[in-house]
DRENDO-1510 file (C-alpha; in Angstrom, 1 decimal, always signed):
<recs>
REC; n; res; u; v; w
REC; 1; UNK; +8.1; +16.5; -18.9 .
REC; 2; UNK; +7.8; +14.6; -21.8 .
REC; 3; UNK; +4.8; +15.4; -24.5 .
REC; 4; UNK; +1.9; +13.0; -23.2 .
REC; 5; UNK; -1.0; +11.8; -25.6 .
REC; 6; UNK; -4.7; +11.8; -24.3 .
REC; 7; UNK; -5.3; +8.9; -24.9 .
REC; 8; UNK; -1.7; +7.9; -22.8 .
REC; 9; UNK; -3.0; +10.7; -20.3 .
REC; 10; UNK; -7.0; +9.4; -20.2 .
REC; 11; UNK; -5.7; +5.8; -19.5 .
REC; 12; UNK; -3.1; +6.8; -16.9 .
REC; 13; UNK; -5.9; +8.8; -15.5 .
REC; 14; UNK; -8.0; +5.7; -14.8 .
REC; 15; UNK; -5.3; +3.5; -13.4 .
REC; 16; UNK; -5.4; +6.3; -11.1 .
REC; 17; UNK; -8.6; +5.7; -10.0 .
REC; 18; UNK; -9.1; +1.8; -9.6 .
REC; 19; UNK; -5.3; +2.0; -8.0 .
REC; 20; UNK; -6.5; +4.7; -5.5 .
REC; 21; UNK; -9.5; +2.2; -5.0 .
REC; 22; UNK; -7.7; -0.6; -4.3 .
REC; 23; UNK; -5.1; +0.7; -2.3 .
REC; 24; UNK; -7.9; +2.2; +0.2 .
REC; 25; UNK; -9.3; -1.2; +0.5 .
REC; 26; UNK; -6.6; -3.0; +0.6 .
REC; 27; UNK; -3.6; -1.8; -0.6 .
REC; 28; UNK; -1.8; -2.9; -3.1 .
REC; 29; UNK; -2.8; +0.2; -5.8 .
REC; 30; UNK; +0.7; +0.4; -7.2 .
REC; 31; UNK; +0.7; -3.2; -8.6 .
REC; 32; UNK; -1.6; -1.1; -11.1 .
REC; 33; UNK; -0.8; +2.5; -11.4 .
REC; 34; UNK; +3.3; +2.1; -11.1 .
REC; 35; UNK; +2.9; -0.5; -14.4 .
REC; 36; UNK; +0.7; +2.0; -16.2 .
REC; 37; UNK; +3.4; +4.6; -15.3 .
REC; 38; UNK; +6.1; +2.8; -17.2 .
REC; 39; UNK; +3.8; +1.6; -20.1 .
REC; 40; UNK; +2.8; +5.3; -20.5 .
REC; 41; UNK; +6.1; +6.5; -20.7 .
REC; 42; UNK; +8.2; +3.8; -21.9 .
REC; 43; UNK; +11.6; +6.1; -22.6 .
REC; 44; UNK; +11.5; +8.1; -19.1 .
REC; 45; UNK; +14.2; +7.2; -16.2 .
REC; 46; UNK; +13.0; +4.9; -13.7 .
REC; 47; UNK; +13.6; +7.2; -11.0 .
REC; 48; UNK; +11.0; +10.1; -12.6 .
REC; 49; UNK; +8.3; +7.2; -12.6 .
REC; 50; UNK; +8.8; +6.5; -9.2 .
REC; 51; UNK; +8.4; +10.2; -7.9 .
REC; 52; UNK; +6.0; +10.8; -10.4 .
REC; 53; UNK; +4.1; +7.8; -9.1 .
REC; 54; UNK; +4.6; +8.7; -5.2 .
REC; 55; UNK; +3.3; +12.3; -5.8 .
REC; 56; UNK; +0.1; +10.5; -7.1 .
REC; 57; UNK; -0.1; +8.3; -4.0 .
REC; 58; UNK; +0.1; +10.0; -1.5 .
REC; 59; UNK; -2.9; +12.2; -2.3 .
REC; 60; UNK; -5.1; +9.1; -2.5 .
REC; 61; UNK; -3.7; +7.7; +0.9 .
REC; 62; UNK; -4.3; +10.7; +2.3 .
REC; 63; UNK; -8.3; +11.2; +1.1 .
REC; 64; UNK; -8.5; +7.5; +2.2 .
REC; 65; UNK; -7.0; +8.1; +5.5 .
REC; 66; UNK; -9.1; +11.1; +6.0 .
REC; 67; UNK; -12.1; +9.4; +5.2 .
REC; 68; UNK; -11.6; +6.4; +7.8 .
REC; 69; UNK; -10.6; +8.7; +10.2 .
REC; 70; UNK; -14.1; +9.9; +10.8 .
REC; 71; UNK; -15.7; +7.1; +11.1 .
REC; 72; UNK; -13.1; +3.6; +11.5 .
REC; 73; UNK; -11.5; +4.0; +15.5 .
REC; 74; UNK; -8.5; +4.2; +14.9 .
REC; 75; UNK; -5.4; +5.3; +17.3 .
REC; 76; UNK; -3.3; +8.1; +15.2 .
REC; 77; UNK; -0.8; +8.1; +17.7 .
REC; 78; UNK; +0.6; +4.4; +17.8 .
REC; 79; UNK; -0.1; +4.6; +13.6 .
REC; 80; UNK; +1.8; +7.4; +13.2 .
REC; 81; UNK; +4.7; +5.7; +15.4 .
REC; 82; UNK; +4.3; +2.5; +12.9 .
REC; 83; UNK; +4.6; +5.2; +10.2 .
REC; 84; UNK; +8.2; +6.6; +11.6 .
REC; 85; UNK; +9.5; +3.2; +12.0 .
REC; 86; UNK; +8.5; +2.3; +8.6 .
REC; 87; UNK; +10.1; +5.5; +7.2 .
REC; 88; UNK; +13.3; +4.5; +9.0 .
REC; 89; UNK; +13.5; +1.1; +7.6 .
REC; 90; UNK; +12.6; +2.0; +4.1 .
REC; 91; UNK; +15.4; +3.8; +4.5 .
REC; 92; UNK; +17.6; +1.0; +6.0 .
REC; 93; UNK; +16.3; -1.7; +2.7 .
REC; 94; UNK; +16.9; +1.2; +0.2 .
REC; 95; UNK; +20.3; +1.2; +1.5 .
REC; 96; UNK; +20.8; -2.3; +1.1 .
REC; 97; UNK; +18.8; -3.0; -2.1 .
REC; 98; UNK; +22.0; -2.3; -3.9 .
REC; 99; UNK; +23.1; -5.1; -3.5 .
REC; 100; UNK; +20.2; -8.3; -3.4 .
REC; 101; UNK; +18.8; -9.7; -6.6 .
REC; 102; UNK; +15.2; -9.5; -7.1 .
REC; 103; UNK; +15.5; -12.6; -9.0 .
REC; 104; UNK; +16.3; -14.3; -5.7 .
REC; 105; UNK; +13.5; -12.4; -3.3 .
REC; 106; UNK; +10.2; -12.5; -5.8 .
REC; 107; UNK; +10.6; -16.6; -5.4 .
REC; 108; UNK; +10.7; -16.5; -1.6 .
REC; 109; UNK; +7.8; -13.5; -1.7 .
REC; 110; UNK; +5.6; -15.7; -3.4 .
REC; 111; UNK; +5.5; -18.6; -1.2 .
REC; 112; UNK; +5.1; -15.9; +1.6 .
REC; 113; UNK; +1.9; -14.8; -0.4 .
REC; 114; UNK; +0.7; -18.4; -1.4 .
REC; 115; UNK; +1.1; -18.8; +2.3 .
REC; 116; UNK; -0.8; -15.9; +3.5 .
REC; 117; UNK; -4.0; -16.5; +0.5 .
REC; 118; UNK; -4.2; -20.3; +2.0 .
REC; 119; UNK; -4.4; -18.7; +5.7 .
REC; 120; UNK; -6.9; -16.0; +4.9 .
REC; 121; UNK; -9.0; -18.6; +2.7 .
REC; 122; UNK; -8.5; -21.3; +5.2 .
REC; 123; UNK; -9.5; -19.1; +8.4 .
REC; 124; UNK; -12.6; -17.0; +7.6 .
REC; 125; UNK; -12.7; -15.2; +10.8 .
REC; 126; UNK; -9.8; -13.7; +10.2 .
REC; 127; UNK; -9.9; -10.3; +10.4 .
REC; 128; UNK; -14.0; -9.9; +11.0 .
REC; 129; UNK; -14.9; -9.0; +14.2 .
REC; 130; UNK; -18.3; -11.0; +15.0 .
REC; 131; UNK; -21.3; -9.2; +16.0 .
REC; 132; UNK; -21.6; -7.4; +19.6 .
REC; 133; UNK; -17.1; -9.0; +20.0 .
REC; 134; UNK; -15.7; -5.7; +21.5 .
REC; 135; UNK; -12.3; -5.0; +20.0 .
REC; 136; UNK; -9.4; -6.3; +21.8 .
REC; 137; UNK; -6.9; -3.6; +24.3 .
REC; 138; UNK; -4.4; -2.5; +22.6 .
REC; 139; UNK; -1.4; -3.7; +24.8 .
REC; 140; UNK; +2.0; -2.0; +25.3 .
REC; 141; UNK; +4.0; -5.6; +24.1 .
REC; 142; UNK; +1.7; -5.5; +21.1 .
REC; 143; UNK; +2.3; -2.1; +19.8 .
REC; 144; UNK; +6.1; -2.4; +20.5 .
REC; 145; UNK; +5.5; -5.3; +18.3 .
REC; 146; UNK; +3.9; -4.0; +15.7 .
REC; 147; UNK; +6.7; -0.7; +15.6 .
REC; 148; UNK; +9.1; -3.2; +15.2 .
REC; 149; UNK; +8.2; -6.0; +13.2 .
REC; 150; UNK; +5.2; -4.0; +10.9 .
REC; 151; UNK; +6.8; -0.5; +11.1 .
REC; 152; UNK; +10.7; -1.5; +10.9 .
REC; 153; UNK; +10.7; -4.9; +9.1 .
REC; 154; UNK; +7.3; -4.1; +6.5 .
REC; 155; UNK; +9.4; -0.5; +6.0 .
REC; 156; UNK; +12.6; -2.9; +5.5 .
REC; 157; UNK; +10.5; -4.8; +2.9 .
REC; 158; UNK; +9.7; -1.6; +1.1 .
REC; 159; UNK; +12.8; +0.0; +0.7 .
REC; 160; UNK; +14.4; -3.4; -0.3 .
REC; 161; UNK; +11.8; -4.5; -2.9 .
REC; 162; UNK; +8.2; -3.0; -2.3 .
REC; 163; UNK; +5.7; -5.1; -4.5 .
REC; 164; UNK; +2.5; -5.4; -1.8 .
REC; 165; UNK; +3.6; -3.3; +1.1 .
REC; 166; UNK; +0.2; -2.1; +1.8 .
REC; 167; UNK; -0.9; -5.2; +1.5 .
REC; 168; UNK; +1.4; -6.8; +4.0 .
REC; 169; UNK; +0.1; -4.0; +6.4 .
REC; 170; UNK; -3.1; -4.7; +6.4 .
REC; 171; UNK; -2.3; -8.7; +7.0 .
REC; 172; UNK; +0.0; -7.7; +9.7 .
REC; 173; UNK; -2.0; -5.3; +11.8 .
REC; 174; UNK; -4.1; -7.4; +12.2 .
REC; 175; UNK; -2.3; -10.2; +13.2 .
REC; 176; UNK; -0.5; -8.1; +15.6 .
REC; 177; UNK; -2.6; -6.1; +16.6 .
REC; 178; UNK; -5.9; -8.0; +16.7 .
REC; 179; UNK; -7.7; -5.5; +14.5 .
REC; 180; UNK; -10.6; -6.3; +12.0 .
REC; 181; UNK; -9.6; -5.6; +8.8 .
REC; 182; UNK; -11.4; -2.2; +8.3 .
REC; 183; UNK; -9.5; -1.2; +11.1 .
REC; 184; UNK; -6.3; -2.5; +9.6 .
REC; 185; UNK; -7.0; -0.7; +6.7 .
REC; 186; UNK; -7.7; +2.4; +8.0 .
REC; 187; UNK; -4.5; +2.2; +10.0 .
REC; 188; UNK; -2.4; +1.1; +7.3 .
REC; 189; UNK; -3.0; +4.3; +5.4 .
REC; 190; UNK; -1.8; +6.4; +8.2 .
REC; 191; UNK; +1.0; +4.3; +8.0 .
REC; 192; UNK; +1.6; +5.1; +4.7 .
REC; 193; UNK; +1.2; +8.5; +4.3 .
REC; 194; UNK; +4.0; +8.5; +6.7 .
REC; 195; UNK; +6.3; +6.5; +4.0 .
REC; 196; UNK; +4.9; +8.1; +0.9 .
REC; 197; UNK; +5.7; +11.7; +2.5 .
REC; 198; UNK; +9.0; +10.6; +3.3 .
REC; 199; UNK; +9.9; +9.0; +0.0 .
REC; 200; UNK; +8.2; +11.8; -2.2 .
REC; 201; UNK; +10.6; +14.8; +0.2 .
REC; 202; UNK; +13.5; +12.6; -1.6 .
REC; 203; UNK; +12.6; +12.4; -4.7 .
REC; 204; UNK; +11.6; +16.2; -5.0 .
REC; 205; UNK; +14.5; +16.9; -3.7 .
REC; 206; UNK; +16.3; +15.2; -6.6 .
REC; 207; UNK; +13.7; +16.8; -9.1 .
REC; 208; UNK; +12.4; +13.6; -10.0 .
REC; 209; UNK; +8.6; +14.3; -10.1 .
REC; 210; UNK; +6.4; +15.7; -13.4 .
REC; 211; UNK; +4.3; +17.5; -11.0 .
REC; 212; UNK; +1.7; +18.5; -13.7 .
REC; 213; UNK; +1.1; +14.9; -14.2 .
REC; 214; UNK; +1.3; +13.6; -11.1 .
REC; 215; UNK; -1.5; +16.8; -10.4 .
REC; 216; UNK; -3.5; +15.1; -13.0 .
REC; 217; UNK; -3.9; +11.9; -11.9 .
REC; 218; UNK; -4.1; +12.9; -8.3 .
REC; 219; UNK; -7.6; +13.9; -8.7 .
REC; 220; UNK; -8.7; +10.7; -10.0 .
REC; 221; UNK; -6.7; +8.6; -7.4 .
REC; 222; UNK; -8.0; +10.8; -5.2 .
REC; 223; UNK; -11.5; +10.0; -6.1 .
REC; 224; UNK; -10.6; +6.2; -6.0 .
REC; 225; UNK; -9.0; +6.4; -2.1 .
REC; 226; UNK; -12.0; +7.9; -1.4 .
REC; 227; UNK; -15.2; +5.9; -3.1 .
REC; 228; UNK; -12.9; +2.7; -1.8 .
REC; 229; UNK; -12.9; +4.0; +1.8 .
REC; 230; UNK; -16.3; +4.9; +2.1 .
REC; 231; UNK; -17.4; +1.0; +0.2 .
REC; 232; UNK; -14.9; -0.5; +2.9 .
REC; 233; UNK; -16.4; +1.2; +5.8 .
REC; 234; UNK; -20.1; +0.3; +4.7 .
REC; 235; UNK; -19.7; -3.3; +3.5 .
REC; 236; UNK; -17.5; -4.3; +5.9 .
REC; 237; UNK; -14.5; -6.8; +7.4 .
REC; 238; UNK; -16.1; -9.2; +4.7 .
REC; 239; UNK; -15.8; -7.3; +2.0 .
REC; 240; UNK; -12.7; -6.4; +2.6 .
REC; 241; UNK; -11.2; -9.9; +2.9 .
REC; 242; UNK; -12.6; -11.0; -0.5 .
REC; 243; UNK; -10.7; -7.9; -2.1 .
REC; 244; UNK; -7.6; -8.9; +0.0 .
REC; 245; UNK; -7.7; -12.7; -1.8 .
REC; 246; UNK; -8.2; -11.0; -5.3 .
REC; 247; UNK; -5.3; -8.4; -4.5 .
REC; 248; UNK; -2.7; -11.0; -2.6 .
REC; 249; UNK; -3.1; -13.7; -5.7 .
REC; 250; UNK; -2.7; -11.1; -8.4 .
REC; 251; UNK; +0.5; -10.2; -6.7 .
REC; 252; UNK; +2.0; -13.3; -6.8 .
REC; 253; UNK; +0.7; -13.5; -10.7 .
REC; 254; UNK; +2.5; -10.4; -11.3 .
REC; 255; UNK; +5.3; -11.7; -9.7 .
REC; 256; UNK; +5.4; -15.0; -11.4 .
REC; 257; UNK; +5.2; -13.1; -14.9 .
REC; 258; UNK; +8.5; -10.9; -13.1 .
REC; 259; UNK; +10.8; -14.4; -12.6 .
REC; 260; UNK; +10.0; -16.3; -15.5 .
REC; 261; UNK; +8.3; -14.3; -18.3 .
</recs>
């Protein structure tokens, strides 16, 4: 591992935190903490910062997951299942990412999100469940669905490009699934921790992980996945829509800055 000032290690730590925040909100942490990676060590392979980075992640999902788990209803069962069909199509877009220019996706991603910011603004009750509304059955078509399209073609996404994955969970569980967004949320982490522990097996099989700095930081994006939970599950659907807006438009900033910057 390369030699790591504190002041490089006390900022890392931080992104840590608010990523591990966001992403248990709404996901979307790594539009921070992958960035601070690569600031922080400008002269290490791409491939160490995205282990590194995954080792990091996956503690945070898995604090936030823990944390919804006791108190947001979610079904582990059909999120795991999401989770294995995500895993598999990660796999399927890593295969293929060979060979698409990202020039040519982050244009067509950022209509997508445009799209998806106008819908969210446009509809306020999406995703909040009114008062004394019981959630809707969760139907056999509708969790096919959401293996397929959110599991396979979100995981697709991911292994292709990956900029807002959790994001795009979160929006499509609950279009598919008619969940509120807590719920979403909640059931989008499971969903990743399924992803993150399949992408992190790979890249520690390559020894492709500074494990005493991804230890590091895991404690404070732990922290994060944790406080962000537990402010999701008290404030509410609401709260966690206005996050979403902030989150979806910063992506398609960061994108914009990608393409023509």
């Amino acid at each position: 591992m390369p030699e790591i000032s504190l002041t490089t290690l006390v900022l890392l730590c931080l992104a840590a935190l608010v990523a591990g925040w966001i992403d248990a909100v709404v996901g979307g942490g790594g539009l921070l903490q992958l960035p601070a990676l690569l600031l922080g060590l400008p002269h290490v392979p791409a491939a160490h910062i995205l282990g590194t980075n995954k080792a990091v992640s996956i503690v945070g999902t898995t604090g936030a997951a823990v944390t919804y788990l006791r108190k947001a209803p979610v079904q582990v069962g059909t999120a795991v299942r999401i989770g294995l069909a995500a895993l598999a199509g990660s796999m399927c877009g890593a295969f293929f990412a060979a060979g698409i220019s990202s020039e040519v996706l982050r244009p067509v991603i950022m209509v997508v999100l445009l799209a998806v910011a106008a819908f969210v603004m446009l509809r306020p009750s999406f995703g909040v469940k009114a008062e004394g509304e019981d959630r809707a059955p969760l139907t056999r078509a509708r969790i096919v669905t959401a293996i397929v399209v959110v599991g396979g073609g979100i995981g697709f996404y991911d292994g292709l490009f990956g900029p807002g994955t959790g994001t795009f969970l979160v929006l499509a569980l609950t279009a598919v699934l008619h969940l509120d967004l807590v719920t979403a949320s909640a059931t989008a982490k499971i969903v990743n921790v399924c992803t993150n522990a399949g992408a992190l097996a790979m890249f520690a099989y390559q020894g492709t992980v500074y494990w005493q700095l991804a230890a590091v930081m895991a404690v404070f994006n732990l922290i994060g996945g944790t406080v962000g939970a537990r402010m999701a599950l008290s404030k509410g659907a609401e709260f966690v829509r206005g996050v979403l807006l902030v989150v979806v438009l910063s992506l398609v900033a960061k994108l914009a800055f990608d393409q023509w910057a």
